[in-house]
N, C-alpha and C positions, 0 to 999 in steps of 0.2 A: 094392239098387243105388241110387244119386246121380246125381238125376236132373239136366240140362244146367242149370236154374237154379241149383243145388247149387254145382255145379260153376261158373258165372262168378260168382259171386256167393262163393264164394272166392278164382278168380281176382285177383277185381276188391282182394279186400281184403287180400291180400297186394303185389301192385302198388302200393298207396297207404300201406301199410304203417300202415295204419288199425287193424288190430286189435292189433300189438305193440305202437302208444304207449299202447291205451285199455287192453291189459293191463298194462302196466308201469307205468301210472299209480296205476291200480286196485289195485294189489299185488297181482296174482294169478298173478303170474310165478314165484310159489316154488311149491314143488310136490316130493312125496316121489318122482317118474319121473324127475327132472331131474339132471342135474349141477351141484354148487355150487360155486364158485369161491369163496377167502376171500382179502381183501387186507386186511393186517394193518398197522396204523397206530401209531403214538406211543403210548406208554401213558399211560392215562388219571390222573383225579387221584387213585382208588385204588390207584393203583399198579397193576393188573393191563393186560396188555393190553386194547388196544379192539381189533374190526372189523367189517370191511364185508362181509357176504353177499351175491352176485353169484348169483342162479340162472339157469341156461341148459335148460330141460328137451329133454332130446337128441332126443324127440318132437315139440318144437313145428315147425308147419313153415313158421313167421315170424320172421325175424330183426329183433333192435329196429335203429330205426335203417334199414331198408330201404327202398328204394321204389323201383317200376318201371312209372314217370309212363307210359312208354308203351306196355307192357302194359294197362296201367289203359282208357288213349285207347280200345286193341284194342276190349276188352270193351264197354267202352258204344258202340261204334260197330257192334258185333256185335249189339247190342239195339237199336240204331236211331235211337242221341243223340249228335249232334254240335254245334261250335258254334253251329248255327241249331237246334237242338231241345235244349235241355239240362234235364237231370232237376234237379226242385227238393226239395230233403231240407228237414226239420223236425227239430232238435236240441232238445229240452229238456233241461234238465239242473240241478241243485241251484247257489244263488246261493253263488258262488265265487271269488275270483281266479283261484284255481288250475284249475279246471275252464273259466273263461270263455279262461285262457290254451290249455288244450286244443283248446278248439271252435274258437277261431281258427287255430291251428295244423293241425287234420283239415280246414278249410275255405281254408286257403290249398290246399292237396293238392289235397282234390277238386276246387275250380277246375278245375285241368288237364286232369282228366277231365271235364270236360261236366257237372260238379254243381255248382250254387247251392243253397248250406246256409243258412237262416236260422237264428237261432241265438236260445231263447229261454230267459230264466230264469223257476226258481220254486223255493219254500222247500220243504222235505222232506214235509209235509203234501199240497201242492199237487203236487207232484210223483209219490208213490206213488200219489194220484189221475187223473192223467193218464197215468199206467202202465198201470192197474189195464184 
C-alpha cells in the first residue's frame, strides 16, 4: 500500500509537471511499454529517409508539457507551506547550459507552489559525490 506521502508527493509532481520535462530531458521517455509515434522528414543527404521518434509510453501517468499550478498550491498547503512559510529545495546538478536551462525552468514552476529552489552547479566528479 502507498503510503499519503507517496501519494502528495506525486500529487505534487505531476501538477508541476516536474518529472515529465526532467524525463523528456533526460531521454528516458522511450521505452519498449510505450507507443511510438514517427514523423517522417525530408530525405536526408543519403538519400534514405530521415525521422523523428516521438515515444508516449501509454503507462506513464504525466503528460509532457502539463501542469496544474493549482493542484501543486493544494498540496503544499495540505503539508503546511504557504506564501509565509515556503519550502526551500536544493538543485544540484552537472555544469551545463542545458541543464542550468532546466533548473531555471522547474524553479520558475515551483515558485507557484510555495518552493524556493536554489540552484547549484558542480562537474560530474563533484557531483556523483554529492549524490553518493
Amino acid at each position: 500500500m502507498v503510503d499519503d506521502s507517496e501519494v502528495n508527493r506525486r500529487r505534487f509532481l505531476r501538477a508541476t509537471g516536474a518529472v515529465a520535462a526532467t524525463v523528456g530531458v533526460a531521454g528516458c521517455s522511450q521505452g519498449s511499454d510505450g507507443e511510438t509515434e514517427t514523423e517522417t522528414q525530408a530525405p536526408d543527404d543519403s538519400g534514405g529517409p530521415s525521422s523523428t521518434e516521438f515515444s508516449r509510453p501509454s503507462s506513464y501517468p504525466y503528460s509532457p508539457g502539463e501542469t496544474d499550478v493549482q493542484s501543486a498550491r493544494s498540496v503544499m498547503e495540505d503539508a503546511g507551506f504557504g506564501p509565509d512559510n515556503r519550502y526551500e529545495l536544493s538543485w544540484t546538478q552537472y555544469t551545463s547550459p542545458t541543464w542550468k536551462e532546466i533548473a531555471n525552468t522547474v524553479r520558475a514552476r515551483l515558485e507557484s507552489a510555495y518552493i524556493d529552489m536554489s540552484i547549484s552547479e558542480a562537474d560530474f566528479g563533484a557531483l556523483l559525490e554529492t549524490t553518493e
